[in-house]
C-alpha positions in Angstrom: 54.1 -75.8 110.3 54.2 -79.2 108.3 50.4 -79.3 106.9 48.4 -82.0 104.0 47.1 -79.0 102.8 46.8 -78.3 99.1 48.1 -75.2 97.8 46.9 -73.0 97.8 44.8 -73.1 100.7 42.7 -70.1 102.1 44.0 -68.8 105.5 40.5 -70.1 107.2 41.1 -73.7 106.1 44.5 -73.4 106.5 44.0 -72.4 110.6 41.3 -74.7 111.3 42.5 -78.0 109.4 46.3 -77.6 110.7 45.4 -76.2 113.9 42.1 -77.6 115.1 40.9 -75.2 117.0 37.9 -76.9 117.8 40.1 -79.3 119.6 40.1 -78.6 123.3 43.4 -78.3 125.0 44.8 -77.9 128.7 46.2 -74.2 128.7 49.8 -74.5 128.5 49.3 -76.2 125.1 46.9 -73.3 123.8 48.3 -71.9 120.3 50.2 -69.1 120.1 51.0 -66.7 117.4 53.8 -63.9 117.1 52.8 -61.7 114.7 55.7 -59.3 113.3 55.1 -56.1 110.8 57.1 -57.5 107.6 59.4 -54.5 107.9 60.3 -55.7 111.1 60.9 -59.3 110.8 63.3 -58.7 107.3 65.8 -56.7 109.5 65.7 -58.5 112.6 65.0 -62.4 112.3 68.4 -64.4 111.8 69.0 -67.9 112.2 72.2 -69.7 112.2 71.0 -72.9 112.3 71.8 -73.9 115.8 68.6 -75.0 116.2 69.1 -78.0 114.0 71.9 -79.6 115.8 72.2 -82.4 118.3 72.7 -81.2 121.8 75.1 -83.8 122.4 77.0 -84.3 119.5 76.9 -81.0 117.7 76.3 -82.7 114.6 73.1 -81.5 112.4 70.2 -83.8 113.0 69.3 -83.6 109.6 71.4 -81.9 106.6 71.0 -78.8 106.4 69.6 -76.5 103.3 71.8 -75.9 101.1 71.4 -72.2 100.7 73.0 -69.6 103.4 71.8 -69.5 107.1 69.2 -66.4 107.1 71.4 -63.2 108.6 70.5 -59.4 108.0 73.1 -57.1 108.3 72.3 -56.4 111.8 72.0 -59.6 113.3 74.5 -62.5 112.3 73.6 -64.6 115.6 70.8 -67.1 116.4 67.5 -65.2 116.8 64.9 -68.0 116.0 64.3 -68.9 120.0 63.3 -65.0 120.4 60.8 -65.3 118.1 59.5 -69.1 119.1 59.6 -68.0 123.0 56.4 -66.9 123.6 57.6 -65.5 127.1 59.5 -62.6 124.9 57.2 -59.9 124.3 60.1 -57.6 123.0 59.2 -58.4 119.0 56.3 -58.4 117.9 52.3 -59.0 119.7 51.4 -62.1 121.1 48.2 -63.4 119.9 46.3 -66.9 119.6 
């Protein structure tokens, strides 16, 4: 997430200044987490930037970076919506 944060920042001030979690919200807006051993998320987390595209022109909504699209040798395709969808409970544990 997009924070004002200094750097560094402890993970405590982090959490509670980006995600205000004395902020009361209706439950489909709670926070979610996925949290992914590092082992994990290295070999399976790809991302061919499809996110980042208009839906109706196909153009990028902004340019993209200029370094490669993330890939591991076993996944090539888009896997960034399996890892935002909190409904998939297939990688990783859900937490908030």
């Amino acid at each position: 997430l997009d924070t004002t944060c200094g750097f560094p920042v402890n993970a405590k001030d982090y959490h509670e200044k980006t995600f205000r979690p004395s902020v009361p919200l209706k439950s489909d807006f709670k926070h979610l987490f996925r949290v992914v051993p590092a082992e994990i998320f290295l070999k399976s987390f790809a991302s061919d930037r499809s996110h980042m595209l208009d839906k109706c022109s196909g153009k990028y909504q902004m340019p993209p970076p200029s370094y490669p699209a993330i890939s591991t040798p076993e996944n090539k395709n888009n896997l960034m919506d399996s890892f935002v969808n909190m409904k998939n409970k297939k990688i990783g544990k859900i937490m908030n």
